[in-house]
C-alpha positions as CSV (number, residue, x, y, z in Angstrom):
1,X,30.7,-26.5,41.9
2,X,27.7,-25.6,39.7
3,X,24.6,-24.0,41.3
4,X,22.1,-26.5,42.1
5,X,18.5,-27.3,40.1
6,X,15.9,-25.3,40.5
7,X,13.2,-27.8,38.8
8,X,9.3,-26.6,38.4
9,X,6.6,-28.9,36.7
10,X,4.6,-27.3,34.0
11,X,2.3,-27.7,31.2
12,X,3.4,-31.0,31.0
13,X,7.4,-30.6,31.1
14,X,10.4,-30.2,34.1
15,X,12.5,-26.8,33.7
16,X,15.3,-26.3,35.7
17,X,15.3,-21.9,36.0
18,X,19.4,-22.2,36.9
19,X,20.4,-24.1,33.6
20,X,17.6,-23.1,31.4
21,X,17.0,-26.6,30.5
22,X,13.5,-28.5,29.8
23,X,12.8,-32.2,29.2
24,X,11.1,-30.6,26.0
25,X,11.6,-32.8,22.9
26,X,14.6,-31.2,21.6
27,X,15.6,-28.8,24.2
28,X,19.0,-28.4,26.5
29,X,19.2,-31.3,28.7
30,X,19.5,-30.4,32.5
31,X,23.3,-29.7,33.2
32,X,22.9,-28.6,36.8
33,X,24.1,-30.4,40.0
34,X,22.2,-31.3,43.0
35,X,18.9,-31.1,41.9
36,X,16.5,-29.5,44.1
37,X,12.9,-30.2,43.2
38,X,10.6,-27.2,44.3
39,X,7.4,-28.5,42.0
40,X,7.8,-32.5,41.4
41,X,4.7,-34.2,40.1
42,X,5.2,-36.9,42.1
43,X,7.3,-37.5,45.3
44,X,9.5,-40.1,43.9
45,X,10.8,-37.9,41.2
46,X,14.8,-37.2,40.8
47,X,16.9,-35.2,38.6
48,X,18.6,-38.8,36.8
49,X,15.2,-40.1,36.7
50,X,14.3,-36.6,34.7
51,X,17.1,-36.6,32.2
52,X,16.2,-40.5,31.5
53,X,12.8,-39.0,31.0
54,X,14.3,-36.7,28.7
55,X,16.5,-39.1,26.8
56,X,13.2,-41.3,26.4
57,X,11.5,-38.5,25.1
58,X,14.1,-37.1,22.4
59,X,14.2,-40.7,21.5
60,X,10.5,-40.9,21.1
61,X,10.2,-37.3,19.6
62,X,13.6,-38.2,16.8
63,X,11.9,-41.4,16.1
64,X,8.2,-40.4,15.9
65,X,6.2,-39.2,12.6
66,X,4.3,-36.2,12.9
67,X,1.0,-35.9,11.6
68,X,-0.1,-32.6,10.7
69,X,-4.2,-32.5,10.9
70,X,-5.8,-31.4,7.2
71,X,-7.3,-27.9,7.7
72,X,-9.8,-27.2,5.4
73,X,-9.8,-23.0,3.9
74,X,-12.8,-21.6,3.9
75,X,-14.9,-21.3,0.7
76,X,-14.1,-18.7,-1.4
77,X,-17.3,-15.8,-0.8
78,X,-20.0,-15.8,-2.7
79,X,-21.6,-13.0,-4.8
80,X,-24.7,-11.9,-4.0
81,X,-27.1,-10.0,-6.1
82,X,-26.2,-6.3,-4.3
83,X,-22.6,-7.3,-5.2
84,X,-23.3,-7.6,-8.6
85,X,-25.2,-4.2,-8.7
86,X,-22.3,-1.9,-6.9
87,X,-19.8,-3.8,-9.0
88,X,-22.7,-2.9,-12.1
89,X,-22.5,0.2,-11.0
90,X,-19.3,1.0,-10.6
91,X,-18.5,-0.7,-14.2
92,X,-21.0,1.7,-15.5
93,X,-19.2,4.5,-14.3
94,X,-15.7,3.7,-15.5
95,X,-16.4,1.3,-18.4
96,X,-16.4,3.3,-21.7
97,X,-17.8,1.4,-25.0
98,X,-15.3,-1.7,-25.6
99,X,-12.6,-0.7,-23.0
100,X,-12.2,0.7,-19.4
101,X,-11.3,4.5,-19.1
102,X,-8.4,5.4,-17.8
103,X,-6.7,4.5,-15.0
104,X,-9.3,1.7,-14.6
105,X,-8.7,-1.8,-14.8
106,X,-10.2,-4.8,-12.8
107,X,-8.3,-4.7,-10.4
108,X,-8.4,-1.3,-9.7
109,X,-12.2,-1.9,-9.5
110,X,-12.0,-4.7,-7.3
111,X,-9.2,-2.5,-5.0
112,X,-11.9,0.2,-5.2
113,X,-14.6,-2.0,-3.9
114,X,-13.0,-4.3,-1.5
115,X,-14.4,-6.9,-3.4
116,X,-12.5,-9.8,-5.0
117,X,-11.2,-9.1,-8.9
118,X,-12.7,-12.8,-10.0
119,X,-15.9,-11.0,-9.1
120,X,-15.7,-7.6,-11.2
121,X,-14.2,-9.6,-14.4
122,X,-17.6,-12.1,-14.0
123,X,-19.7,-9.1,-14.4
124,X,-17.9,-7.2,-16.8
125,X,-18.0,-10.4,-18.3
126,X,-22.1,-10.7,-19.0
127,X,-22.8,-6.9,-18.7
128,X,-19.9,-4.9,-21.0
129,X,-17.8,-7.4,-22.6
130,X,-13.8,-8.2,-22.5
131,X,-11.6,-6.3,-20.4
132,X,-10.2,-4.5,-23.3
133,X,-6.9,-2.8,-23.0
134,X,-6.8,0.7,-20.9
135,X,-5.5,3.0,-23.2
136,X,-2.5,4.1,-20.7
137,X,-1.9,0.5,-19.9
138,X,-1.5,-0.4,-23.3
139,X,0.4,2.2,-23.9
140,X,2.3,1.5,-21.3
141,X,3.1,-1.7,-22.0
142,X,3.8,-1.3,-25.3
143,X,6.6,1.5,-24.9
144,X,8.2,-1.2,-22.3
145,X,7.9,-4.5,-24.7
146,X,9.9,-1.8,-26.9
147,X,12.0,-0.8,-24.6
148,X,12.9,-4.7,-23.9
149,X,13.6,-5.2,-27.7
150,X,15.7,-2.4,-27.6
151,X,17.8,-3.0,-24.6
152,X,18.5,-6.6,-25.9
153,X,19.7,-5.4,-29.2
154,X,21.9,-2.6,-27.2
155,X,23.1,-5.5,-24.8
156,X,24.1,-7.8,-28.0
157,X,25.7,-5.0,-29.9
158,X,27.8,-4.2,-26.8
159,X,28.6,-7.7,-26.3
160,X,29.7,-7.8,-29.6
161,X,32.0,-4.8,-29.0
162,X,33.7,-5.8,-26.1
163,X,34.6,-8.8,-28.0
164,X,36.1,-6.7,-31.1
165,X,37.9,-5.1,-28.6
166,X,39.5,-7.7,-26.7
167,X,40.2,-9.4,-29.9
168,X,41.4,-6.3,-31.0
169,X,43.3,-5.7,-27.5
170,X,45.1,-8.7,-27.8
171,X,46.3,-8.1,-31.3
172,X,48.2,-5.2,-30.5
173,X,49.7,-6.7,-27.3
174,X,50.8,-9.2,-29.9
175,X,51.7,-6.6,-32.0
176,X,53.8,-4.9,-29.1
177,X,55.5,-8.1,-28.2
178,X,56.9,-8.4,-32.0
179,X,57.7,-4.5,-31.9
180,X,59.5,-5.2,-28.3
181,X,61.6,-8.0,-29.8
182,X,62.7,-6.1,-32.6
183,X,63.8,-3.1,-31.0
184,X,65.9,-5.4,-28.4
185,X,67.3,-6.8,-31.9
186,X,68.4,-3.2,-33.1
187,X,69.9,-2.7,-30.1
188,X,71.7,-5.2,-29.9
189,X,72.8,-4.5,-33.8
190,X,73.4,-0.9,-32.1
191,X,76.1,-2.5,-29.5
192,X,77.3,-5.1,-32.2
193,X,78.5,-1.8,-34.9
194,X,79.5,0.4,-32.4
195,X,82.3,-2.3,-30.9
């Protein structure tokens, strides 16, 4: 015989702490016998009236559409005029004639700052012109755009090598198939002369 309920009332649902079950939407329904209600909400409360409760609301939960409310983001911040001057500033320092020094880039500028990169491009922007390639990034990213054109033409040439070489592979086991057949038909010349 199973233990018997243990049923407490709660935030709005039964629990039974034997079976582990709620009347949560969802949840294990109550599996224990004899139910013994410590906490009922109301006196007239039973353990089949609870798991028709619980049926009801599965029901209602299954059936039910949920609607999510809209939640609005905050604005993005705004820039104030300090902003603009450390950002100024810090442009000033690390912003040679028509292109950042190196290792700078926005967003190394904005990392530097804690500020957001939309706001050190806006000032760079009006004050010192386009961003202007790093000369390590672009250098940088030119030896990889190479490196890409190179791989791809190492990846098609071995593509087309391991097909010369299955075609190739499958010649001479073509090849060795003839040869096999002709030696089983000197041998059996071989037998034929030697009777």
């Amino acid at each position: 015989m199973s233990k018997p309920c243990r049923i407490s009332y709660g935030a709005g649902f039964y629990a039974c702490s034997t079976c582990k079950a709620s009347d949560y939407p969802g949840d294990r329904p109550f599996a224990c016998a004899e139910p013994d209600f410590s906490l009922p909400p109301s006196p007239s409360s039973n353990h089949k009236t609870d798991l028709k409760r619980t049926d009801r609301m599965a029901k209602k939960a299954a059936t039910a559409t949920v609607s999510t409310p809209m939640v609005k983001a905050d604005p993005p911040p705004v820039m104030k005029r300090d902003d603009r001057r450390i950002i100024a500033a810090k442009l000033d320092d690390v912003y040679s004639t028509d292109a950042y020094v190196e290792p700078w880039t926005d967003a190394a500028v904005a990392k530097d700052l804690g500020v957001p990169r939309a706001w050190v491009s806006e000032v760079r922007e009006a004050f010192f012109g386009p961003e202007g390639g790093n000369p390590l990034v672009v250098k940088i990213r030119e030896g990889m755009e190479a490196s890409e054109v190179r791989g791809a033409k190492l990846r098609s040439e071995l593509s087309h090598h391991f097909e010369q070489g299955r075609m190739l592979r499958n010649a001479l086991l073509d090849h060795q198939a003839k040869m096999d057949e002709l030696r089983a038909l000197h041998n059996q010349f071989l037998r034929e002369v030697k009777r």
